[in-house]
C-alpha positions as CSV (number, residue, x, y, z in Angstrom):
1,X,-84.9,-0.6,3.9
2,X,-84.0,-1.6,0.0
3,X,-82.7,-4.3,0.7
4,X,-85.3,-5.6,3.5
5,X,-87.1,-5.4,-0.3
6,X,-84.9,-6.8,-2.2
7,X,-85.0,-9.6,0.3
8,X,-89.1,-9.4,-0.3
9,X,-89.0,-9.9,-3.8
10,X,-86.8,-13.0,-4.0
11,X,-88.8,-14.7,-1.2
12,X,-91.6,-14.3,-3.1
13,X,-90.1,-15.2,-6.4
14,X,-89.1,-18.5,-5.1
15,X,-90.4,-21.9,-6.4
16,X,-90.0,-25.3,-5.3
17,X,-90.7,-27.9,-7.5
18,X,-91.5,-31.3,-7.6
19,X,-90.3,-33.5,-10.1
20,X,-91.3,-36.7,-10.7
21,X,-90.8,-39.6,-13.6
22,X,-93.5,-41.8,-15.4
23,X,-92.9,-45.0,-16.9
24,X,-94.3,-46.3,-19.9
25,X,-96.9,-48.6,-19.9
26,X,-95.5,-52.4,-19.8
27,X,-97.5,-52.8,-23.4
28,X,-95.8,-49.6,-24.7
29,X,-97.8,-47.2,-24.7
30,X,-96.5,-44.2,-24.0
31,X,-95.7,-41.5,-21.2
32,X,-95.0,-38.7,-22.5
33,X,-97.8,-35.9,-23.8
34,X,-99.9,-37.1,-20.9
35,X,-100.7,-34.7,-18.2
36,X,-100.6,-35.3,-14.5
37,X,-101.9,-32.9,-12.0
38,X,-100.5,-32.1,-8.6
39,X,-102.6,-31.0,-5.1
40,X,-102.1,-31.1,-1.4
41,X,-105.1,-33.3,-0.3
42,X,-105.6,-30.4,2.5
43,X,-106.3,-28.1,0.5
44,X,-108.7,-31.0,-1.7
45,X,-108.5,-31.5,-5.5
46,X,-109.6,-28.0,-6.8
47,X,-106.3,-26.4,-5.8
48,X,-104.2,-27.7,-8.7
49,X,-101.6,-27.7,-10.9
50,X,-101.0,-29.6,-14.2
51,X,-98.1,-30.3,-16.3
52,X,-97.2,-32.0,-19.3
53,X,-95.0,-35.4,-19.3
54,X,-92.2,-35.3,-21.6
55,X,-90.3,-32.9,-24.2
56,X,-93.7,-31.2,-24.6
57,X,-94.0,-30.0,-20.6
58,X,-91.8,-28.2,-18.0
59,X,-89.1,-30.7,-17.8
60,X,-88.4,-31.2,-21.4
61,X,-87.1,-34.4,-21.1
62,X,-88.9,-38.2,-21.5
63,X,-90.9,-39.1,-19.1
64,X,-90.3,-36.7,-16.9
65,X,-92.8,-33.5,-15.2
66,X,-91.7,-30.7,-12.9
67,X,-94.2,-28.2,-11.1
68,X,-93.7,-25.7,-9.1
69,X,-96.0,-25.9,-5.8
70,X,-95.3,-22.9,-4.4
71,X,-97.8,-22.1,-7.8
72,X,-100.6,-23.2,-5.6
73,X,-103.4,-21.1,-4.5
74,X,-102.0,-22.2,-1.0
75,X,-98.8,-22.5,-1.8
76,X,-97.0,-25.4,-0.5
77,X,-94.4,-25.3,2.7
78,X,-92.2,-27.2,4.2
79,X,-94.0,-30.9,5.8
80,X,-96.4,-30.2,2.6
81,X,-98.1,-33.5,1.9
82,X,-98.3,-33.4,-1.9
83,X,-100.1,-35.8,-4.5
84,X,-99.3,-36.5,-7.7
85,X,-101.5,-38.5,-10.4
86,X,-101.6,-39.1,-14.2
87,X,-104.8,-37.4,-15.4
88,X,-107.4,-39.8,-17.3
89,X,-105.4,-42.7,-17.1
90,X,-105.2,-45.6,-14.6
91,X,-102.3,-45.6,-12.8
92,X,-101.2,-45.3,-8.8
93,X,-101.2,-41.7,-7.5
94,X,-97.9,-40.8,-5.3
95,X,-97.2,-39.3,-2.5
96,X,-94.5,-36.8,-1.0
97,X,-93.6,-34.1,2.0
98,X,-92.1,-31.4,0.9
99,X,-88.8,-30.4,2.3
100,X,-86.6,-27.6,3.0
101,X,-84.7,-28.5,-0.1
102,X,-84.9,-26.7,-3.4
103,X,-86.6,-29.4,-5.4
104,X,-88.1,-32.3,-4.2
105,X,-88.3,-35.8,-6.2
106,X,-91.4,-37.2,-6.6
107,X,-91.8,-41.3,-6.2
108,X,-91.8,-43.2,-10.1
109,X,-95.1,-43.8,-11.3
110,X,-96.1,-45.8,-14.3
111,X,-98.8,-46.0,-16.8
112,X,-100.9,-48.4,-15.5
113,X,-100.9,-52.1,-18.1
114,X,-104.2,-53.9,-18.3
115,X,-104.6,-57.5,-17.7
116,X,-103.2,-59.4,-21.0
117,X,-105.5,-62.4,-21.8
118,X,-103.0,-64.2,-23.6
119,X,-104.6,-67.6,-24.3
120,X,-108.2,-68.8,-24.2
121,X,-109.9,-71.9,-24.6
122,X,-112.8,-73.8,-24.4
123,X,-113.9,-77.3,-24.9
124,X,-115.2,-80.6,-23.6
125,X,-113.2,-83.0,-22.0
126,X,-113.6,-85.5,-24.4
127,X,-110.2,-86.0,-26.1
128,X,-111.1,-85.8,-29.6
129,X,-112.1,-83.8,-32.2
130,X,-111.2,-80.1,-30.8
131,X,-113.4,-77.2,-30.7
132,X,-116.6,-79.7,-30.8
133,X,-118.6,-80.7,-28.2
134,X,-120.3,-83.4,-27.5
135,X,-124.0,-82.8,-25.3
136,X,-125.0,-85.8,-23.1
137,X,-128.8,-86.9,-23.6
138,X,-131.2,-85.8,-20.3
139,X,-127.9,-84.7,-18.6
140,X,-125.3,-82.2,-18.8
141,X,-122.0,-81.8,-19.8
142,X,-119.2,-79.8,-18.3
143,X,-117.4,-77.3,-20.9
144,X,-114.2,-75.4,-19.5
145,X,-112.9,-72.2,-20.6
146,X,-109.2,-71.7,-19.9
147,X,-107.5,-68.6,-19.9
148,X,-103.9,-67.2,-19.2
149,X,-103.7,-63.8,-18.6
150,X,-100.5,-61.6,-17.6
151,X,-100.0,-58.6,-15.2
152,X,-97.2,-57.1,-15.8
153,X,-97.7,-55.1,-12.8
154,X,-97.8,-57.5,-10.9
155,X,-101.2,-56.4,-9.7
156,X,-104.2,-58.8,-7.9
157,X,-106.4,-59.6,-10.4
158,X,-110.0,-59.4,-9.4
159,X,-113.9,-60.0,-10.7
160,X,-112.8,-62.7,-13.1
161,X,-116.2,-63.6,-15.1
162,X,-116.7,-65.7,-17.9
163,X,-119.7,-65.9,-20.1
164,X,-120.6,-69.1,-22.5
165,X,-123.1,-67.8,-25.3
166,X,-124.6,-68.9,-28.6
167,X,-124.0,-66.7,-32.2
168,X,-127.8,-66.4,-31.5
169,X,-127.1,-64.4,-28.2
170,X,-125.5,-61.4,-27.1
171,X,-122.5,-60.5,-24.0
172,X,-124.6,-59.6,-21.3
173,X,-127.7,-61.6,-21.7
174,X,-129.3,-62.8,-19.2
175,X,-129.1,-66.8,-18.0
176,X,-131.0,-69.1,-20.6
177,X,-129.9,-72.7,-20.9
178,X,-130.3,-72.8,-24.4
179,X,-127.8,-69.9,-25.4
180,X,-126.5,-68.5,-22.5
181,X,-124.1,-69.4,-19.4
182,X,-122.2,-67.3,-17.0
183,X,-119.4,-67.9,-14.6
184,X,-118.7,-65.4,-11.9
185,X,-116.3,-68.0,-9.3
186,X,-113.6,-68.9,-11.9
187,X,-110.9,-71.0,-10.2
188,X,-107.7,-69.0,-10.2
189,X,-104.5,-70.7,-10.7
190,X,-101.8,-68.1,-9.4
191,X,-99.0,-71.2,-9.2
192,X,-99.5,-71.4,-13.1
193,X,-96.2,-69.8,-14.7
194,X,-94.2,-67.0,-14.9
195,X,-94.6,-64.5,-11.8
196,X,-96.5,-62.3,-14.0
197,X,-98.8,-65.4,-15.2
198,X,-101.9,-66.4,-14.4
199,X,-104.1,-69.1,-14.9
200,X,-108.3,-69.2,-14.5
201,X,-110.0,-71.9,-15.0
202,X,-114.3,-71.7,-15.7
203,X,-116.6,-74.5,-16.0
204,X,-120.5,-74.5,-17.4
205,X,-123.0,-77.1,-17.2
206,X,-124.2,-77.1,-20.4
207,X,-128.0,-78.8,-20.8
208,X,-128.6,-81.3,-23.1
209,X,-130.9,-79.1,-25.0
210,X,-128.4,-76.0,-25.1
211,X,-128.6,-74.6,-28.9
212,X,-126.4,-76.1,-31.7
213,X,-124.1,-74.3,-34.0
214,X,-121.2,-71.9,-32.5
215,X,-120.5,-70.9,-29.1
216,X,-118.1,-68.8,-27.6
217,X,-116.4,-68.3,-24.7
218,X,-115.7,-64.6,-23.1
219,X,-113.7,-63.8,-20.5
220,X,-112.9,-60.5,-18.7
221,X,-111.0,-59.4,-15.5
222,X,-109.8,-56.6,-13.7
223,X,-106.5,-55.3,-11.7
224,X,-106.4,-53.4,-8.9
225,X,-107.2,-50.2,-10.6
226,X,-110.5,-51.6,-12.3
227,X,-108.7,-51.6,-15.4
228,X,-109.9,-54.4,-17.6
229,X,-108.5,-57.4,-20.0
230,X,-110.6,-59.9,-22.4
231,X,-110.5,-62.2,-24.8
232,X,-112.9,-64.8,-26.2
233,X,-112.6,-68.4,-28.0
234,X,-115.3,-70.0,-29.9
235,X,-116.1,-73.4,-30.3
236,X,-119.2,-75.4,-31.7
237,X,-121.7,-77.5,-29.9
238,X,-123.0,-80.2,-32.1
239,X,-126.8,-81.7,-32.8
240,X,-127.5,-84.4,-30.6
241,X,-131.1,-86.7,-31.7
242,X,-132.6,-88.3,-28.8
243,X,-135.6,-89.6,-27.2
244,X,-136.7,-90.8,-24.0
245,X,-140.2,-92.9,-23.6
246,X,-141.2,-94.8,-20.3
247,X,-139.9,-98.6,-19.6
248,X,-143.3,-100.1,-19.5
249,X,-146.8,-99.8,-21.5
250,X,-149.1,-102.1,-19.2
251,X,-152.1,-102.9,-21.5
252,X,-155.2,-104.1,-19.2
253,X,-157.5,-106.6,-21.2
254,X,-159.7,-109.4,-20.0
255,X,-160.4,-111.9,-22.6
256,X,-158.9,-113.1,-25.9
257,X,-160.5,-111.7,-29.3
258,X,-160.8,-108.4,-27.6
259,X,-159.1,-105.0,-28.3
260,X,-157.2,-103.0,-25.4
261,X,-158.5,-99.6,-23.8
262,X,-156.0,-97.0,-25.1
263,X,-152.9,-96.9,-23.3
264,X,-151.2,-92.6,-23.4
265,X,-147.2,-93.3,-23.9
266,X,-145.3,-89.8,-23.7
267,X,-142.3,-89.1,-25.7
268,X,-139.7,-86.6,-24.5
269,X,-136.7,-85.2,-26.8
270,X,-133.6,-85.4,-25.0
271,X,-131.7,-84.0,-27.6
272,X,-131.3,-80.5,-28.8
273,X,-133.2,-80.6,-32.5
274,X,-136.5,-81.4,-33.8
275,X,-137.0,-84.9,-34.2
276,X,-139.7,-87.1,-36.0
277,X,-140.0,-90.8,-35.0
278,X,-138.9,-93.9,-35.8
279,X,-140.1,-97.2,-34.4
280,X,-140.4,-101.0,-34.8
281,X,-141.3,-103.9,-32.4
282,X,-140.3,-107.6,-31.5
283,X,-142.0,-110.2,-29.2
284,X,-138.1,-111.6,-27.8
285,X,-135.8,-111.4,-30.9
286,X,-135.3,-108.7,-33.6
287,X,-137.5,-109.7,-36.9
288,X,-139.6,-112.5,-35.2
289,X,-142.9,-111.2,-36.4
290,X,-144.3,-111.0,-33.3
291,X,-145.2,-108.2,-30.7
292,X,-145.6,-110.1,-27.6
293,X,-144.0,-113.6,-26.7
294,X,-146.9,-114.9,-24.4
295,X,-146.9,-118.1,-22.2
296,X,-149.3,-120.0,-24.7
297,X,-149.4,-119.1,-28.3
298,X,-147.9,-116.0,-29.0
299,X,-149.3,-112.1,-30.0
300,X,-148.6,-111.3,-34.2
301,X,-146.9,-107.9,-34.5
302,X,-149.5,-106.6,-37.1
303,X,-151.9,-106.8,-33.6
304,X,-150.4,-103.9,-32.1
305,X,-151.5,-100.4,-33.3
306,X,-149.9,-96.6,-32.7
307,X,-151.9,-93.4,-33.7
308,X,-149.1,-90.5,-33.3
309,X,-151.2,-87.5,-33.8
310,X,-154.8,-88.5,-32.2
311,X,-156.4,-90.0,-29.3
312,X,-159.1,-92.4,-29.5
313,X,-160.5,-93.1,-26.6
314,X,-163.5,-95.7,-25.5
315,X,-164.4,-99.3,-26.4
316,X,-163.1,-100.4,-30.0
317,X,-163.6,-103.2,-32.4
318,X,-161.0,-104.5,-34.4
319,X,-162.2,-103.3,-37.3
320,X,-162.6,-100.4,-35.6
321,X,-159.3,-100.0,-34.3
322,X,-157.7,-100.7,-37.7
323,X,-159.1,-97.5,-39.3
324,X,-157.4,-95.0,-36.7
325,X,-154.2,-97.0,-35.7
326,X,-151.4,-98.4,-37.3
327,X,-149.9,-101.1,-37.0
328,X,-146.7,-102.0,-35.6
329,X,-144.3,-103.6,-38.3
330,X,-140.9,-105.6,-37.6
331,X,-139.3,-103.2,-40.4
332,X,-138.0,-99.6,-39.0
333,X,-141.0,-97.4,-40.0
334,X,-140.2,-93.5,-39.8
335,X,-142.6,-91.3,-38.5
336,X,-143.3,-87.2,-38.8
337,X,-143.4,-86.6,-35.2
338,X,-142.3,-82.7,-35.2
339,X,-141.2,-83.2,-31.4
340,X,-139.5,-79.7,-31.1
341,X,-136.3,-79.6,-28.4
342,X,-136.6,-77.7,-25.1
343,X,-137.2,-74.0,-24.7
344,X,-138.1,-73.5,-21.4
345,X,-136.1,-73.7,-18.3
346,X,-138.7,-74.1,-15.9
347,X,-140.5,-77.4,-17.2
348,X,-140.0,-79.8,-19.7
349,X,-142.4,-78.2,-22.8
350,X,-140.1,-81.0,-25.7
351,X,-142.9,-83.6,-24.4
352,X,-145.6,-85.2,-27.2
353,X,-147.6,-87.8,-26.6
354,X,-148.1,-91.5,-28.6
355,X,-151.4,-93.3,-28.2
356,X,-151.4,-97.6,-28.4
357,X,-153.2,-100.5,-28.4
358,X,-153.3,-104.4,-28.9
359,X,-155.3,-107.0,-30.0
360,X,-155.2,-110.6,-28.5
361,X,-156.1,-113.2,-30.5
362,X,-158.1,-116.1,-29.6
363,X,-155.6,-118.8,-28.1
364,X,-152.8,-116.2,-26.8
365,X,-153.2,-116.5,-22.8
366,X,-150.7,-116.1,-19.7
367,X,-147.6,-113.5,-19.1
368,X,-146.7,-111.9,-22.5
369,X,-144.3,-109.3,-22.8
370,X,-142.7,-107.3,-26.4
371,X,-140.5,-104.6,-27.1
372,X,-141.4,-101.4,-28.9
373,X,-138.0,-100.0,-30.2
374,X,-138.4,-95.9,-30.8
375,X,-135.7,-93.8,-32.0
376,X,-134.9,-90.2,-33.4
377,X,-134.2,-88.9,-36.8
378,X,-134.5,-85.6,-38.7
379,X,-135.5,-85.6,-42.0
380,X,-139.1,-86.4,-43.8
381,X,-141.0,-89.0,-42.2
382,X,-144.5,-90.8,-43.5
C-alpha cells in the first residue's frame, strides 16, 4: 500500500514541458522578455499558461521558453494538440501533439518583421528637373509613386495603397482633385530584385487645376499578419497660367457706320492660379493696326471694343459704345481679370465672362475676319 502511494505522488508530480525557440525579428528587435502563452484549442484560449522568453523566463537561456502543460486546468495528455503564440506581437502561432516523451519541442517561431519601405518616389515623367512637376492645361497629367519595399519574411504583401496630397491636406482625406488623390490598385512588381524585394508601382491623374506648392506621396502596405510598412516622398507641383476662350466671336451686323449687338465671349482658366488678362488683336499680321482684314477696305483695330467687368446690352451708338468699352489696341494691354482656378469637381466654376463689339466703318464690306490674342498673367493689371 506505501508504495501504491509512493507511485501516486510521483504521477502526479510529473510535468511535461514544451519547449520552444523564438527568433528575433529580421529588424532586430528582440525576443527575449516577451511572453508567449500556451493552450490546447479544445479546451479554448482561457485555459492558459504563459512564460517569459529568454534569461528572464523558465528556460533561462536566449530565446528560448519552456512550460509545463501538465500545469493546465486540463492538463495535457498524450495526442494533446497544443498552441503556442507570442503575446501582443505579430507573429505565426505553432502547433504540436504531445507525445509520450518527457519534453516535447515546440516548432521555431519568429518575431514577426514588418514590411520595410526602402525607397519611394514620386514624379512626372518628364525627364527634367526632379521633384517638379509639370501640370498640362485642360488635361491631366500622370504622376507615379514608386516604392521598394522588403519582407524579410518572405510574406505576401497585401492592401498596397497610396495616397497623393497637398501640405494643405491631411492622410486620410477624402478625394478632391485639388489636394487629394488616392490609389488602392498599385501595380506590384514581384520580379523586381532580391527574393525579399518588391516593387509597387502607383499612378494619379493629376487635374490641371490640382493645388501648387508641395505634395507628397504616401504609401503603406501590409504582410500576412496585417502588420504594416510606410513611407512617404514629397515633391512639388508647380503654377501653371492658362486660359482657354472659344475659336470664333461671330459679330452679326447689317450695314456699314453701324455698331454690333454685344457678342458674350467666356473665359475659362485652365491653369491652377488666379489669373488677370492680357490681350491684343491683329486683322492678318501681328502690329498691322487693324482688327479685321475685310474683302474691301479693311476694319481699324481702335473699332473693336471689350468691357471685362459689365454687360451692355441693346442698340448703341458709337459714341455710345466708346464710353463703356475699350478699345482693342495692337500693343499687349494687361487686364485685372481676378479669374480664380477651379474648386469644384463637379462643374467648371474658373469660368468669367468678356463682353465685345465692333464698329464698321463706312466703305469696309464683304468676308472680314481678325484675331483677338488673350493670354494669362499674375500680377497687377489696369
Amino acid at each position: 500500500m506505501l508504495i501504491f502511494l509512493i507511485c501516486m505522488i510521483q504521477l502526479a508530480s510529473a510535468a511535461h514541458f514544451i519547449v520552444g525557440r523564438v527568433g528575433d525579428s529580421w529588424y532586430g528587435e528582440s525576443a527575449n522578455g516577451k511572453e508567449v502563452v500556451l493552450w490546447n484549442p479544445s479546451n479554448g484560449i482561457d485555459d492558459n499558461l504563459t512564460d517569459t522568453i529568454g534569461p528572464t523566463g523558465n528556460s533561462g537561456a536566449d530565446n528560448i521558453y519552456m512550460i509545463d502543460c501538465e500545469m493546465l486546468s486540463t492538463p495535457c495528455i498524450v495526442g494533446s494538440e497544443i498552441r503556442v503564440g507570442v503575446v501582443d506581437y505579430s507573429a505565426y502561432d505553432v502547433n504540436l501533439s504531445v507525445t509520450g516523451a518527457g519534453y516535447d519541442v515546440a516548432p521555431n517561431m519568429s518575431l514577426n518583421s514588418k514590411p520595410n519601405v526602402t525607397s519611394i518616389s514620386v514624379d512626372d515623367a518628364i525627364t527634367g528637373p526632379s521633384n517638379e512637376i509639370d501640370l498640362i492645361a485642360a488635361s491631366k497629367r500622370n504622376v507615379i509613386c514608386e516604392i521598394v519595399v522588403e519582407e524579410y519574411d518572405k510574406d505576401a504583401l497585401q492592401n498596397a495603397a497610396a495616397e497623393f496630397y497637398h501640405s494643405s491636406s491631411y492622410i486620410g482625406d477624402s478625394d478632391d482633385n485639388n489636394s487629394n488623390y488616392r490609389n488602392a490598385s498599385c501595380f506590384k512588381d514581384e520580379s523586381y530584385g532580391t527574393e525579399y524585394e518588391t516593387k509597387f508601382l502607383c499612378g494619379f491623374d493629376v487635374l490641371y487645376y490640382a493645388n501648387p506648392g508641395t505634395w507628397a506621396c504616401f504609401f503603406e502596405v501590409e504582410d500576412n499578419l496585417s502588420v504594416s510598412g510606410n513611407g512617404s516622398d514629397s515633391t512639388s507641383v508647380n503654377t501653371l497660367l492658362s486660359v482657354g476662350v472659344q475659336d470664333i466671336i461671330a459679330y452679326e451686323i447689317s450695314d456699314a457706320d453701324e455698331i454690333s449687338g454685344e457678342v458674350e465671349v467666356n473665359i475659362t482658366n485652365y491653369g491652377n492660379i488666379m489669373v488677370n488678362l492680357s490681350v491684343r488683336g491683329y486683322g492678318e499680321s501681328l502690329e498691322d493696326g487693324l482688327a479685321m482684314k475685310c474683302d474691301i477696305k479693311n476694319i481699324s483695330i481702335e473699332h473693336e471694343k471689350y468691357n471685362f467687368t459689365a454687360s451692355n446690352p441693346g442698340e448703341l451708338s458709337l459714341g455710345q459704345a466708346d464710353a463703356v468699352y475699350t478699345n482693342l489696341t495692337s500693343d499687349t494691354v494687361l487686364k485685372k481679370f481676378n479669374l480664380d482656378y477651379r474648386t469644384d469637381d463637379d462643374a467648371n466654376d474658373a469660368v468669367n465672362s468678356t463682353y465685345w463689339r465692333i464698329y464698321v466703318p463706312i466703305g469696309a464690306s464683304g468676308g472680314c475676319n481678325g484675331n483677338i490674342v488673350f493670354g494669362a498673367f499674375q500680377g497687377a493689371g489696369n
